[in-house]
mmCIF file of the N, C-alpha and C atoms, coordinates in Angstrom:
data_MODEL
# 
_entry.id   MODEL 
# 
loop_
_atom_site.group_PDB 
_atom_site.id 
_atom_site.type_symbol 
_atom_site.label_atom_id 
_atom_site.label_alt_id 
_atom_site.label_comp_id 
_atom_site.label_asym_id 
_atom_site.label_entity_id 
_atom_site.label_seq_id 
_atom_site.pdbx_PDB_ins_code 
_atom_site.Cartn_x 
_atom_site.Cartn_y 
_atom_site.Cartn_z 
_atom_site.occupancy 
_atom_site.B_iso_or_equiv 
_atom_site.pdbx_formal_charge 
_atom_site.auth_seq_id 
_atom_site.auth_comp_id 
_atom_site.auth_asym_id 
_atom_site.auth_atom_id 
_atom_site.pdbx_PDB_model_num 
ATOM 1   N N  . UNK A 1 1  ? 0.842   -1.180 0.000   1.00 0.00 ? 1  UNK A N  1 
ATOM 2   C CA . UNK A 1 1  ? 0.000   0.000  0.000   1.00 0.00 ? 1  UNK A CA 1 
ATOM 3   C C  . UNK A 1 1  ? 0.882   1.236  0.000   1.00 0.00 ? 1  UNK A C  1 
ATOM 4   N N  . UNK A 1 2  ? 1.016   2.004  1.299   1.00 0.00 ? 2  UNK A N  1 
ATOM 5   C CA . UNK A 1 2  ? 1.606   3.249  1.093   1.00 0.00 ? 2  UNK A CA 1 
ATOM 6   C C  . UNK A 1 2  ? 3.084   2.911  1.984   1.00 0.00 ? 2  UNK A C  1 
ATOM 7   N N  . UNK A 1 3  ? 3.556   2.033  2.420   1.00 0.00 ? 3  UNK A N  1 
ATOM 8   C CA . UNK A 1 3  ? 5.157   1.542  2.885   1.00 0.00 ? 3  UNK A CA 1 
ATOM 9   C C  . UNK A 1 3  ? 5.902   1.916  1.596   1.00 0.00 ? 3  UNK A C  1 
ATOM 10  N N  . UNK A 1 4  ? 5.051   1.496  0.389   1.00 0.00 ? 4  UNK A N  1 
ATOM 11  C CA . UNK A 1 4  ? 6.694   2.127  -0.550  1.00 0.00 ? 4  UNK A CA 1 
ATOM 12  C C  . UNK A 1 4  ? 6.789   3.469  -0.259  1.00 0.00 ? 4  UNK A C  1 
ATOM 13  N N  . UNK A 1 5  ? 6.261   4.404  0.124   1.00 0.00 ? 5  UNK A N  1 
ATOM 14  C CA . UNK A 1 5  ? 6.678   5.725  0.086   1.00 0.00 ? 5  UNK A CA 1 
ATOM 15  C C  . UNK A 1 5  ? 6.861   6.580  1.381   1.00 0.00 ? 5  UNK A C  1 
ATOM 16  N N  . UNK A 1 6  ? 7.372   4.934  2.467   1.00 0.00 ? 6  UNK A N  1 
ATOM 17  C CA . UNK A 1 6  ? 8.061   5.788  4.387   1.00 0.00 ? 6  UNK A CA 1 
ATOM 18  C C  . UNK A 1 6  ? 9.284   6.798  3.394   1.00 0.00 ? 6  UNK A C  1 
ATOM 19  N N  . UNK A 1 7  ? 9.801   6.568  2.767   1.00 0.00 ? 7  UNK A N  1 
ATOM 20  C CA . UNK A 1 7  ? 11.105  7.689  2.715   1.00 0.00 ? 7  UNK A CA 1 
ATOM 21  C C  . UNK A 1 7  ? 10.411  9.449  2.608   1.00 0.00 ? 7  UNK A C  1 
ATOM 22  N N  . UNK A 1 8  ? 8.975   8.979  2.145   1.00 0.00 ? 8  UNK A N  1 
ATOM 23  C CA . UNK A 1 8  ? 8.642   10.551 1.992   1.00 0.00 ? 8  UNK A CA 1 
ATOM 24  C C  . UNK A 1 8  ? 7.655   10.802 3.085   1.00 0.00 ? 8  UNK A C  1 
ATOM 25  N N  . UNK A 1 9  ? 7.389   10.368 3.700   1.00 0.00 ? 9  UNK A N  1 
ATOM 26  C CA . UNK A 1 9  ? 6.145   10.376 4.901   1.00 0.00 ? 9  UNK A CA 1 
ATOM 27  C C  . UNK A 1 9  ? 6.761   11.303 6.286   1.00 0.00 ? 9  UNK A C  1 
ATOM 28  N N  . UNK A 1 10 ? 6.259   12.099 6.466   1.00 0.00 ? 10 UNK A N  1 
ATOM 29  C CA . UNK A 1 10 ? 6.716   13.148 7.693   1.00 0.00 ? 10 UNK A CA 1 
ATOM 30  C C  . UNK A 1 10 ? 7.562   14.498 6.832   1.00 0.00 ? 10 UNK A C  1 
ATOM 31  N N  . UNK A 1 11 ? 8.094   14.353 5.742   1.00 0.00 ? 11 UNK A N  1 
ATOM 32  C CA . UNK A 1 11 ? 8.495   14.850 4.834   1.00 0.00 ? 11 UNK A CA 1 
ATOM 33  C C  . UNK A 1 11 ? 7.622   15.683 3.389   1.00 0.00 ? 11 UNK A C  1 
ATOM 34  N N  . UNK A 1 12 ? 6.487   14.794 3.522   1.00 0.00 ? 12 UNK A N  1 
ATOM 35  C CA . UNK A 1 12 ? 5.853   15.555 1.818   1.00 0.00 ? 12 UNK A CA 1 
ATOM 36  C C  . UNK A 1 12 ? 4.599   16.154 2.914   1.00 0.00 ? 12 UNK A C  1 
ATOM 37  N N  . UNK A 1 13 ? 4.557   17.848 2.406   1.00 0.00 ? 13 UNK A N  1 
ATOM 38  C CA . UNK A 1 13 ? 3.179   18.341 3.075   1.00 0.00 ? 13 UNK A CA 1 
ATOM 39  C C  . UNK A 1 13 ? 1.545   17.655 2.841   1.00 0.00 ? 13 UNK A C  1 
ATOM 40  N N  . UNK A 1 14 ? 1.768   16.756 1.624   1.00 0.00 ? 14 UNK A N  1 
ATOM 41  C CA . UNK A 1 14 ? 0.495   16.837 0.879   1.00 0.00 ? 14 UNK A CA 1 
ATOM 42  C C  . UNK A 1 14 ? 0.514   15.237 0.776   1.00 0.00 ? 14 UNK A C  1 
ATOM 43  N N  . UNK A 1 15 ? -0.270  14.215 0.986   1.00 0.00 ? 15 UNK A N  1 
ATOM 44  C CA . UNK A 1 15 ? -0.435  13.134 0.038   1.00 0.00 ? 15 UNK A CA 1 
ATOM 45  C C  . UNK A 1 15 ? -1.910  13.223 -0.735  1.00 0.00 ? 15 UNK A C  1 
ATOM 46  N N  . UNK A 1 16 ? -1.798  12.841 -1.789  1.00 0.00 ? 16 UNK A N  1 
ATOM 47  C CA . UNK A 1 16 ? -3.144  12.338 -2.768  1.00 0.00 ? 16 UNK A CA 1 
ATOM 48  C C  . UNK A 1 16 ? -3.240  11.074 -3.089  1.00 0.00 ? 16 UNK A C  1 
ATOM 49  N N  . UNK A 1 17 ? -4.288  10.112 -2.531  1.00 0.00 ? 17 UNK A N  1 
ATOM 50  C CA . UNK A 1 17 ? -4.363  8.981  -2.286  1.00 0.00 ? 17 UNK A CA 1 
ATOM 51  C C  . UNK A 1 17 ? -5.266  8.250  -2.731  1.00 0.00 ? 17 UNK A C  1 
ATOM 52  N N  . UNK A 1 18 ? -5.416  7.762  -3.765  1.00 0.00 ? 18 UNK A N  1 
ATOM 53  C CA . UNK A 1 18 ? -6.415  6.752  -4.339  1.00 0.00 ? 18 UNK A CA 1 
ATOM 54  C C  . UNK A 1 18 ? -6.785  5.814  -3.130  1.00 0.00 ? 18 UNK A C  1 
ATOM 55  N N  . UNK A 1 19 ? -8.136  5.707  -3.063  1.00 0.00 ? 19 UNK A N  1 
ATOM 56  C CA . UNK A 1 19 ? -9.155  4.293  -2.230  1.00 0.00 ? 19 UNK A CA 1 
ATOM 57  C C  . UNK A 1 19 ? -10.035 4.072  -3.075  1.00 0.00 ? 19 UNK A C  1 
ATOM 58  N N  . UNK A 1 20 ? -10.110 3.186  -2.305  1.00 0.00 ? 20 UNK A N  1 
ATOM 59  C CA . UNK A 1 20 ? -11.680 2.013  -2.505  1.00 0.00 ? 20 UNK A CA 1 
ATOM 60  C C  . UNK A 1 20 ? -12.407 2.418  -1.427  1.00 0.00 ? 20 UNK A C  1 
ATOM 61  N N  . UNK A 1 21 ? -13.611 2.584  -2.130  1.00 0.00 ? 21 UNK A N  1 
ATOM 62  C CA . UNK A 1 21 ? -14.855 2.853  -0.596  1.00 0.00 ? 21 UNK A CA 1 
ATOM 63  C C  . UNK A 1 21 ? -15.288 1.433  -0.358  1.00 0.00 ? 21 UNK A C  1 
ATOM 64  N N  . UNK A 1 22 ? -15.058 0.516  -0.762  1.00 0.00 ? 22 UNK A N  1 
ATOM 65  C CA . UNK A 1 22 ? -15.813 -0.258 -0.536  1.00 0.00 ? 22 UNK A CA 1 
ATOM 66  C C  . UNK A 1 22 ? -14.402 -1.227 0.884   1.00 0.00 ? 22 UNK A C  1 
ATOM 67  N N  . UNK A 1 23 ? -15.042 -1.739 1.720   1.00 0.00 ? 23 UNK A N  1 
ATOM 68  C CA . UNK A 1 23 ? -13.981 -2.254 2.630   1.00 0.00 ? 23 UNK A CA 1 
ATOM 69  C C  . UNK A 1 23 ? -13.478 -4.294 2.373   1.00 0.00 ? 23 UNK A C  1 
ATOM 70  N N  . UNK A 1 24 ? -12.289 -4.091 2.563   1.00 0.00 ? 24 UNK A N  1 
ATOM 71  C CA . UNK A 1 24 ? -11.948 -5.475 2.157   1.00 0.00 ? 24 UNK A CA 1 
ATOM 72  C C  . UNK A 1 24 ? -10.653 -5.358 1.335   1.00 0.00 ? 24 UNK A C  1 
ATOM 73  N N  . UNK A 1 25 ? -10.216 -4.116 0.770   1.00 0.00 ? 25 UNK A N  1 
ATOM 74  C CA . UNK A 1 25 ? -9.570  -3.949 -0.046  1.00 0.00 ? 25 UNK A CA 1 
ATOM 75  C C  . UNK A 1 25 ? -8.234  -3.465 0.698   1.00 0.00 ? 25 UNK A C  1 
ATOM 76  N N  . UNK A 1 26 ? -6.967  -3.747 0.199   1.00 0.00 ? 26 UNK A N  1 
ATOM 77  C CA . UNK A 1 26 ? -6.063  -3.082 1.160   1.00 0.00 ? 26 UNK A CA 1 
ATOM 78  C C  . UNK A 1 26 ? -5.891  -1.988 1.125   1.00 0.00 ? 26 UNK A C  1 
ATOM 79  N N  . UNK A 1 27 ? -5.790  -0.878 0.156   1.00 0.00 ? 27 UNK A N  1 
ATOM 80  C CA . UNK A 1 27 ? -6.158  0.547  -0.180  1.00 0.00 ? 27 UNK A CA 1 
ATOM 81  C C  . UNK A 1 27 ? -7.576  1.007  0.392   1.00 0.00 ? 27 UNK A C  1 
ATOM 82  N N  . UNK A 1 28 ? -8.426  0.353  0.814   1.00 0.00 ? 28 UNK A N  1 
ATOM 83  C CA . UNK A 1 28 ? -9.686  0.991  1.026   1.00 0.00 ? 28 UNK A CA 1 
ATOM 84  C C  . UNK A 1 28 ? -9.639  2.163  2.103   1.00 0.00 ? 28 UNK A C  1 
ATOM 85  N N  . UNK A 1 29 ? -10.644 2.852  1.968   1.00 0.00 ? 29 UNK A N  1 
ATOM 86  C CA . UNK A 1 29 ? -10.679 4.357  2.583   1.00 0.00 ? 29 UNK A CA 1 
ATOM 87  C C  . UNK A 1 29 ? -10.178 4.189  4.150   1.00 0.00 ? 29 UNK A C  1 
ATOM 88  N N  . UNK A 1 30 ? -10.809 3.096  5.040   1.00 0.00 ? 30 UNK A N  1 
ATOM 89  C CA . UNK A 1 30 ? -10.657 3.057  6.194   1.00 0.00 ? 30 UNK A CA 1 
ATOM 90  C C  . UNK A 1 30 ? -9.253  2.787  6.317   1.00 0.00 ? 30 UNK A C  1 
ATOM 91  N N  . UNK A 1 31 ? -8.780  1.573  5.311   1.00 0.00 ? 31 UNK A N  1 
ATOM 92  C CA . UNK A 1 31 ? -7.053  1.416  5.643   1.00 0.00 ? 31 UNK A CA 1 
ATOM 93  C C  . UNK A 1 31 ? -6.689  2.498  5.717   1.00 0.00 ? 31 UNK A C  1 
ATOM 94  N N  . UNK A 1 32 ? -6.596  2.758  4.731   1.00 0.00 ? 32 UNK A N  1 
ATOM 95  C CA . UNK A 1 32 ? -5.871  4.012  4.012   1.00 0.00 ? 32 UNK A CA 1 
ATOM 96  C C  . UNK A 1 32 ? -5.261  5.522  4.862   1.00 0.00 ? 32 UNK A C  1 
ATOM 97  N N  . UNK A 1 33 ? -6.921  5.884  5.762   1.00 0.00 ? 33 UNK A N  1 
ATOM 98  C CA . UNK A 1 33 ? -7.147  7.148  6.937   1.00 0.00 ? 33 UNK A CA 1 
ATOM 99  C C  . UNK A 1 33 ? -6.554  6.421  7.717   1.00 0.00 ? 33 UNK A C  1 
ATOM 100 N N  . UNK A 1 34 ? -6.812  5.213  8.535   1.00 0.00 ? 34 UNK A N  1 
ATOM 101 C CA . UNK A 1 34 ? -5.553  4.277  9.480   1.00 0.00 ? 34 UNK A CA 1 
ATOM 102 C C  . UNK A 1 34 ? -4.469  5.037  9.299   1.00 0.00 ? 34 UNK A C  1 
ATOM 103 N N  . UNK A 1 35 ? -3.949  4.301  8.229   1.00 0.00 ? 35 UNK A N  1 
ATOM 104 C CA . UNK A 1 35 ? -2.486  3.986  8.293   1.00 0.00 ? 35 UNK A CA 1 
ATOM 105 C C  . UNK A 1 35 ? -2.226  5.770  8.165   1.00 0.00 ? 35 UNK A C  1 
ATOM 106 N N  . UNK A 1 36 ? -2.801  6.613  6.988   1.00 0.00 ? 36 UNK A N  1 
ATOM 107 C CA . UNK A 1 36 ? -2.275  8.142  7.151   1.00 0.00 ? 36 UNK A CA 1 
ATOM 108 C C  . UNK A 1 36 ? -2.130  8.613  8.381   1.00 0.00 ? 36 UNK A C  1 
ATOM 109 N N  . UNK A 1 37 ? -3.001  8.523  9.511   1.00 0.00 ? 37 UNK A N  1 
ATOM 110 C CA . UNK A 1 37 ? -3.241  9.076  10.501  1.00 0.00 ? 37 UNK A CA 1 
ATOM 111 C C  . UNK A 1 37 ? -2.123  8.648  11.528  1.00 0.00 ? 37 UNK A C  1 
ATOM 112 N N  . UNK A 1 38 ? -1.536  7.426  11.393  1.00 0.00 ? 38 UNK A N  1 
ATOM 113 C CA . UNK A 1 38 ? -0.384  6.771  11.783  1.00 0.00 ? 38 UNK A CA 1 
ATOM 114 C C  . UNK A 1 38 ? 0.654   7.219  11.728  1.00 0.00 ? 38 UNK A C  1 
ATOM 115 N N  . UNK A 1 39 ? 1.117   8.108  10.526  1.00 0.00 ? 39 UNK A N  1 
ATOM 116 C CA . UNK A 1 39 ? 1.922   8.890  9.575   1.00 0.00 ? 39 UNK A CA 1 
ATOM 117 C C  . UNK A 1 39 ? 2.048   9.705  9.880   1.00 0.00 ? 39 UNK A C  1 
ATOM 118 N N  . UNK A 1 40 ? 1.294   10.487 10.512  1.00 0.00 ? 40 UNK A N  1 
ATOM 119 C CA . UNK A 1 40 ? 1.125   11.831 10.876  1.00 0.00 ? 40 UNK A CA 1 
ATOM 120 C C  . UNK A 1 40 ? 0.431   12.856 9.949   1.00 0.00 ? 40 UNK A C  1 
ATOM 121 N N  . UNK A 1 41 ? -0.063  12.375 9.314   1.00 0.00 ? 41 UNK A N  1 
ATOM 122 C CA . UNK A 1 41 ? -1.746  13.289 8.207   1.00 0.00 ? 41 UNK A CA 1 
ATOM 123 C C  . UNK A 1 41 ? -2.658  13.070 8.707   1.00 0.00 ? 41 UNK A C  1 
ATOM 124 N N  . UNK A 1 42 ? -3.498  14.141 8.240   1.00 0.00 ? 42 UNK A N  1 
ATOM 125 C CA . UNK A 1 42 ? -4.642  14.316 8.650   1.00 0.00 ? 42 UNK A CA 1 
ATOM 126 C C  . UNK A 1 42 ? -5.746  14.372 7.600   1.00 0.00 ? 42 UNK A C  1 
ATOM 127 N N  . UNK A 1 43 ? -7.227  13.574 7.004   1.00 0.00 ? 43 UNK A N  1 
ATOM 128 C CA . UNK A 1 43 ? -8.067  13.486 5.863   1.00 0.00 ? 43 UNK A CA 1 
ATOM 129 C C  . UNK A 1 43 ? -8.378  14.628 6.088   1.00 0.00 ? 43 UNK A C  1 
ATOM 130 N N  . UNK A 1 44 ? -8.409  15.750 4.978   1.00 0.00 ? 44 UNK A N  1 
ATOM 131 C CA . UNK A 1 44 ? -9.089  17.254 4.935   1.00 0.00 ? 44 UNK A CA 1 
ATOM 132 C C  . UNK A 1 44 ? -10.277 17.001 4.133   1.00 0.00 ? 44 UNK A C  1 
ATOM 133 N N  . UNK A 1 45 ? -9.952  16.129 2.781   1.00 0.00 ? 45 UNK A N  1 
ATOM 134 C CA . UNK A 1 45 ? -10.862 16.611 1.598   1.00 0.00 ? 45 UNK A CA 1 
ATOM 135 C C  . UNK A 1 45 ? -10.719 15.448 0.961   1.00 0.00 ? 45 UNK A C  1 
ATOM 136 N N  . UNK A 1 46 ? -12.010 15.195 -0.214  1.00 0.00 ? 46 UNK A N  1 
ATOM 137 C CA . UNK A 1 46 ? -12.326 14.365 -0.880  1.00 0.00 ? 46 UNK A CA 1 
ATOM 138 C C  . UNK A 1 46 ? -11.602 14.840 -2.512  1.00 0.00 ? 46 UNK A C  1 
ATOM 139 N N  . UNK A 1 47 ? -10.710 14.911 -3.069  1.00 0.00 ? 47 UNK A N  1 
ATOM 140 C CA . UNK A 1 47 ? -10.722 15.439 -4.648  1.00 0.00 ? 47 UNK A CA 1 
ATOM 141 C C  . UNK A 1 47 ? -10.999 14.859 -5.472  1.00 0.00 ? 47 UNK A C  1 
ATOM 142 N N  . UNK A 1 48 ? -11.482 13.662 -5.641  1.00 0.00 ? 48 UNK A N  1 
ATOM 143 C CA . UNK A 1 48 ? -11.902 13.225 -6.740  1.00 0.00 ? 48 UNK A CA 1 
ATOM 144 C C  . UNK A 1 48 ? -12.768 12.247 -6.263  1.00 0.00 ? 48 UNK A C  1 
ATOM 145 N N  . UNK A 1 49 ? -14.319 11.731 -7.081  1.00 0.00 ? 49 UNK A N  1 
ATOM 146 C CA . UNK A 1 49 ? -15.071 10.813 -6.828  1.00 0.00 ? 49 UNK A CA 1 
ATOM 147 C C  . UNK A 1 49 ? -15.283 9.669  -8.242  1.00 0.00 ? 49 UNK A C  1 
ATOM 148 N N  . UNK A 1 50 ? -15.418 8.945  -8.534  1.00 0.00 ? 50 UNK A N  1 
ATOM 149 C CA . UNK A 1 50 ? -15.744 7.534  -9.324  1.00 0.00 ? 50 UNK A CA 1 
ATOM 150 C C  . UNK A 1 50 ? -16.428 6.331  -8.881  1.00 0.00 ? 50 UNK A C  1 
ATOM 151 N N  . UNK A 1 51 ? -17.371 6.371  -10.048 1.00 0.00 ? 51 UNK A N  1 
ATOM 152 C CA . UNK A 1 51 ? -18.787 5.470  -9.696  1.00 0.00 ? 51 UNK A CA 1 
ATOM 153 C C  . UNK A 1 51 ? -18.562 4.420  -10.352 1.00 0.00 ? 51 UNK A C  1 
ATOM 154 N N  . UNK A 1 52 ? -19.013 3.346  -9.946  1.00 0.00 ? 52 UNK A N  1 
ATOM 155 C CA . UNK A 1 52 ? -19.211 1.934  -10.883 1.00 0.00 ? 52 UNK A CA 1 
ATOM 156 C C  . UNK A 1 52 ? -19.792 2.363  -12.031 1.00 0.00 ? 52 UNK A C  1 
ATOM 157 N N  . UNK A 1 53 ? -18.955 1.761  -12.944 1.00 0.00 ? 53 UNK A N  1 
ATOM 158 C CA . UNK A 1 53 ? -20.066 1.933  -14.343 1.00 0.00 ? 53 UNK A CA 1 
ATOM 159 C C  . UNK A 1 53 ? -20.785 1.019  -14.581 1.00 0.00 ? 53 UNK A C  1 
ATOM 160 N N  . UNK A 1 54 ? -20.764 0.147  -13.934 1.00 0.00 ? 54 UNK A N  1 
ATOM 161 C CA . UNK A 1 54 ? -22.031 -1.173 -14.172 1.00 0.00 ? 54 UNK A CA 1 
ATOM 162 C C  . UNK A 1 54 ? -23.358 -0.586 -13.168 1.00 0.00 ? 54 UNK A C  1 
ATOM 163 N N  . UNK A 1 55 ? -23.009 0.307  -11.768 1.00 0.00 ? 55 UNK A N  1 
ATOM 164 C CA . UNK A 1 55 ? -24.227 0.373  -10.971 1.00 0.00 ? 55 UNK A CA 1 
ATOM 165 C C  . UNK A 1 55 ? -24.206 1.958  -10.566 1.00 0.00 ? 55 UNK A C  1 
ATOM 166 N N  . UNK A 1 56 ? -23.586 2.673  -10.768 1.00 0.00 ? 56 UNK A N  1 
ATOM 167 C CA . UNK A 1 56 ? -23.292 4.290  -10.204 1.00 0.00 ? 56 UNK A CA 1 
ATOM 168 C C  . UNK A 1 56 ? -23.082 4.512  -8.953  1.00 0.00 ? 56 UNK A C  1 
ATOM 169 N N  . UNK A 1 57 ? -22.527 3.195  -8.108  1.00 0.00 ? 57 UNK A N  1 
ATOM 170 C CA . UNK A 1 57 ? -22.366 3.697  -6.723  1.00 0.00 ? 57 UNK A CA 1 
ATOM 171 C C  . UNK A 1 57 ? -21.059 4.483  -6.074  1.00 0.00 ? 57 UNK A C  1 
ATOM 172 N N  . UNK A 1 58 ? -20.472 4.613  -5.534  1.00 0.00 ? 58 UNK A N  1 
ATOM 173 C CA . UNK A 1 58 ? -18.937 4.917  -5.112  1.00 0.00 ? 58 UNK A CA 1 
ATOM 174 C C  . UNK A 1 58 ? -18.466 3.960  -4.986  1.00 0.00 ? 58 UNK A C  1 
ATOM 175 N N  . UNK A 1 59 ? -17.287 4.444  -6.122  1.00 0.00 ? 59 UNK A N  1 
ATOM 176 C CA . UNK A 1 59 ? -16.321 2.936  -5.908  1.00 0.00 ? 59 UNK A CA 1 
ATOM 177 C C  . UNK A 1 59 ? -14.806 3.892  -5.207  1.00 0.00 ? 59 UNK A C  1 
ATOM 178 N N  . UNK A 1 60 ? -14.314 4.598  -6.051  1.00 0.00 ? 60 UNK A N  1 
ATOM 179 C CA . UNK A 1 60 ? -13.294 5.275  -5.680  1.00 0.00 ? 60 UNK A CA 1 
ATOM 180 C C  . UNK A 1 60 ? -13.277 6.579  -5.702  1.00 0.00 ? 60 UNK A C  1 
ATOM 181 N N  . UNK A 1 61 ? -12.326 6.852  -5.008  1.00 0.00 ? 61 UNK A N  1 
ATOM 182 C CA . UNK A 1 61 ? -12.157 8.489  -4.270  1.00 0.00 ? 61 UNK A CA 1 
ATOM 183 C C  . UNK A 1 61 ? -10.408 8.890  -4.185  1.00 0.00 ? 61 UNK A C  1 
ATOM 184 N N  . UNK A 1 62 ? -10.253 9.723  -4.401  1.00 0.00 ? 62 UNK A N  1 
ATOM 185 C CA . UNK A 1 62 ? -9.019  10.396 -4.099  1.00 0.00 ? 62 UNK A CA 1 
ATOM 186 C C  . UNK A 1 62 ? -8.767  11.282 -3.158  1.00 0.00 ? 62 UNK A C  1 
ATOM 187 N N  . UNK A 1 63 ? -8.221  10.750 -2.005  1.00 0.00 ? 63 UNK A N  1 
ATOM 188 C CA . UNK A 1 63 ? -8.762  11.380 -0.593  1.00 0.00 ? 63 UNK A CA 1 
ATOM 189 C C  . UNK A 1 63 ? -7.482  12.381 -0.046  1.00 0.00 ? 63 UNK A C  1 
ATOM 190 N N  . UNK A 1 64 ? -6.972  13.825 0.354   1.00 0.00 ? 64 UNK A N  1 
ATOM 191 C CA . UNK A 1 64 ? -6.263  14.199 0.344   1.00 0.00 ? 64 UNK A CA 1 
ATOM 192 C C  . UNK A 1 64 ? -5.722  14.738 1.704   1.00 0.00 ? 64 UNK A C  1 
ATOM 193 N N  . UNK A 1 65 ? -4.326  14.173 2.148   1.00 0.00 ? 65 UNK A N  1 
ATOM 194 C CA . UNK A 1 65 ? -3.854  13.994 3.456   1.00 0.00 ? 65 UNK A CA 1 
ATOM 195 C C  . UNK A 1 65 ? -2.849  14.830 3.055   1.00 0.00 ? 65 UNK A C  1 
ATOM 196 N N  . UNK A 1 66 ? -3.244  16.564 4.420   1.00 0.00 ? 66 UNK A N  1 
ATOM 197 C CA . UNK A 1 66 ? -1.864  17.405 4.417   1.00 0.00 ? 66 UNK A CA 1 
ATOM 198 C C  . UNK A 1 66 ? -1.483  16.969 5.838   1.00 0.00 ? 66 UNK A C  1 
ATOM 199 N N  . UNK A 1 67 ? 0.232   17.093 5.991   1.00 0.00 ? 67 UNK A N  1 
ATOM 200 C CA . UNK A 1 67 ? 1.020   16.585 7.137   1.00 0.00 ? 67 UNK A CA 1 
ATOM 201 C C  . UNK A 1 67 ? 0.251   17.456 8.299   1.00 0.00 ? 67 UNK A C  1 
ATOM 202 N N  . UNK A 1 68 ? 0.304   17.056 9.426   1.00 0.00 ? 68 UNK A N  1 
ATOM 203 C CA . UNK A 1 68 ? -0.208  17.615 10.686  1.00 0.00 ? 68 UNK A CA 1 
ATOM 204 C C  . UNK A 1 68 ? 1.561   18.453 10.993  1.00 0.00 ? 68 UNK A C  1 
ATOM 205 N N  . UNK A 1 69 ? 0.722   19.684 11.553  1.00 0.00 ? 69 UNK A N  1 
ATOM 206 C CA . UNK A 1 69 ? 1.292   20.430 11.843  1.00 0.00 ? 69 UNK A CA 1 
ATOM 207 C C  . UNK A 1 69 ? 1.758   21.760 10.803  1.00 0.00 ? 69 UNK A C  1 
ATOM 208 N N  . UNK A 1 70 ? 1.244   21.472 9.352   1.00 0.00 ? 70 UNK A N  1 
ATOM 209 C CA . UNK A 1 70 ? 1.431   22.220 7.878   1.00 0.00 ? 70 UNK A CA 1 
ATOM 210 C C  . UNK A 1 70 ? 0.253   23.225 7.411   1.00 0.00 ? 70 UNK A C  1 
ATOM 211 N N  . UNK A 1 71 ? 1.097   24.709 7.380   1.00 0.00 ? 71 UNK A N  1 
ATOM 212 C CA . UNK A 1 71 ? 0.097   25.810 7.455   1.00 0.00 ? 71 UNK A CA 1 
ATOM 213 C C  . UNK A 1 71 ? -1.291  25.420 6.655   1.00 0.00 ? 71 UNK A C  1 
ATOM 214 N N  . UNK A 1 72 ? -1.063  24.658 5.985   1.00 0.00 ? 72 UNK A N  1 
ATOM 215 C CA . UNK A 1 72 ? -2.523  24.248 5.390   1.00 0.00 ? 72 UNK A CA 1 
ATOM 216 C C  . UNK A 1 72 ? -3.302  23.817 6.190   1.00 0.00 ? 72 UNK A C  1 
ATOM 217 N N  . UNK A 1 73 ? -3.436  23.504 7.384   1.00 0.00 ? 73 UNK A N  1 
ATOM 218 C CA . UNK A 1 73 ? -4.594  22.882 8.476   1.00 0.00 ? 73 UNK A CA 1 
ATOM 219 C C  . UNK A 1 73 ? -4.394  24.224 9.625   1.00 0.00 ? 73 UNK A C  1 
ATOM 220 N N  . UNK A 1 74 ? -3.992  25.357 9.208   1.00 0.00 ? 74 UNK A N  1 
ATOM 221 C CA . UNK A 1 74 ? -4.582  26.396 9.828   1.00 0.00 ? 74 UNK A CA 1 
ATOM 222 C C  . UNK A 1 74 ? -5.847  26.456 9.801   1.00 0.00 ? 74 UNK A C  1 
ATOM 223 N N  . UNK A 1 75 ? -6.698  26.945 10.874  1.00 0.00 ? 75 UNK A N  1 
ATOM 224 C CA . UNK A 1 75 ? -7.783  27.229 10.185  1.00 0.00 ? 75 UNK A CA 1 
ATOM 225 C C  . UNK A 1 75 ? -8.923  26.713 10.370  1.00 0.00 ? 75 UNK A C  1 
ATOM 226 N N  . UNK A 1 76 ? -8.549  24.944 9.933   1.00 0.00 ? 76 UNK A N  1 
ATOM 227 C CA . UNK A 1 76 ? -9.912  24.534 9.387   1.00 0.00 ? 76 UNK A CA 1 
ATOM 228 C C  . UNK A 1 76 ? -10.265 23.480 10.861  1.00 0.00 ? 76 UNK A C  1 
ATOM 229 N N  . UNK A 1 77 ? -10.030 24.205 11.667  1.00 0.00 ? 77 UNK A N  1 
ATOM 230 C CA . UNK A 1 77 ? -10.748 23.060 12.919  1.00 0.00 ? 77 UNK A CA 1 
ATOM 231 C C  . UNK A 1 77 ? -11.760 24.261 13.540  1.00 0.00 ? 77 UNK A C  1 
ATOM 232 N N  . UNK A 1 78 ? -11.819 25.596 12.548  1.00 0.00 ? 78 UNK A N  1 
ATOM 233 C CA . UNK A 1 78 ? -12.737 27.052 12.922  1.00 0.00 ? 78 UNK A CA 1 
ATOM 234 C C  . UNK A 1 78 ? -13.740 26.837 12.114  1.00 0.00 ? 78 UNK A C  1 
ATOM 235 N N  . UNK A 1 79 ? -15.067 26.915 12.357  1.00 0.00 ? 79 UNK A N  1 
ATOM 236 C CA . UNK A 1 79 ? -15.835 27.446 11.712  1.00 0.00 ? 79 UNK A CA 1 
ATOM 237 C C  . UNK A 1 79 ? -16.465 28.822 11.481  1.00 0.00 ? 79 UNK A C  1 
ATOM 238 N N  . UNK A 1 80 ? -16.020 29.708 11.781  1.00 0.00 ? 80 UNK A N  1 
ATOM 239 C CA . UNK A 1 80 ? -16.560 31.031 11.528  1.00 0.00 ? 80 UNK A CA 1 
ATOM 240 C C  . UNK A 1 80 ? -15.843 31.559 9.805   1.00 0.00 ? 80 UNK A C  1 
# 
């Protein structure tokens, strides 16, 4: 899954991360927020969505993890 890329982890502000919504999969969304959150990221945002083309449900998502502690998560724990 995402072990090939410990050399950049604590290091890259940003990951963009292909899942599977559906669970069972080793990439799937829940692994996936696991193991980021392990890493030290945090899930902000969804950037991309893809539906089955046989049924239109959610199949995949591109889910986007900035490093904790990276001016980009200023901010967004405010709602005003």
């Amino acid at each position: 899954m995402l072990a090939e890329a410990s050399e950049l982890l604590g290091k890259t502000d940003v990951f963009l991360v292909e899942a599977m919504v559906c669970a069972g999969y080793e990439n799937s969304t829940a692994e996936v927020t696991k193991f980021m959150a392990g890493s030290g990221y945090r899930l902000v945002d969804n950037a991309d969505l893809s539906r089955s083309p046989q049924n239109g449900v959610l199949w995949v998502c591109e889910l986007a993890f900035p490093r904790n502690g990276t001016r980009l998560l200023e901010g967004l724990d405010s709602y005003e």
